[in-house]
Steps between C-alpha positions, in 0.01 A plus 500: 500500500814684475382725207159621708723603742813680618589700819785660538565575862824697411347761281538826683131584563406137590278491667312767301120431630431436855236238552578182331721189597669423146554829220468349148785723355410342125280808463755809696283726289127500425445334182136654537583819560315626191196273479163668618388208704796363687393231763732681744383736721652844388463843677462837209610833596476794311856651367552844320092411443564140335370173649762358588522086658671453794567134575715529767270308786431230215666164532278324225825412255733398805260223612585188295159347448435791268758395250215392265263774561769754386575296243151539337451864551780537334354296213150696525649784493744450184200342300325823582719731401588284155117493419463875597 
């Protein structure tokens, strides 16, 4: 299950969300970032009057069950965008 899954616990900013037991690093950044309806749970603030996503609290792409789940937005969301 090695490729669901990686933690590096000698990364500078491990561990980077408080909260959970094991940090799936696979996914250091949010590979949802820019997909409307992200299972995670992201905050919005408003910046030089832009919505902007905050997903600082969120710890949906550490947790290794949600390998798949990311997996498939990410599929949604590219057959989306190719079928405009």
């Amino acid at each position: 299950m090695s490729y669901r899954f990686f933690e590096n616990k000698e990364c500078e900013y491990y561990p980077c969300h408080k909260g959970i037991d094991k940090i799936n690093c696979l996914f250091c950044y949010c590979p949802m970032y820019h997909i409307e309806d992200c299972p995670g749970n992201p905050a919005y603030k408003i910046k030089d009057g832009i919505k902007v996503r905050v997903c600082t609290e969120c710890t949906y792409p550490h947790e290794a069950d949600n390998y798949d789940r990311i997996n498939e937005k990410i599929r949604e969301q590219r057959m989306r965008d190719a079928n405009g």
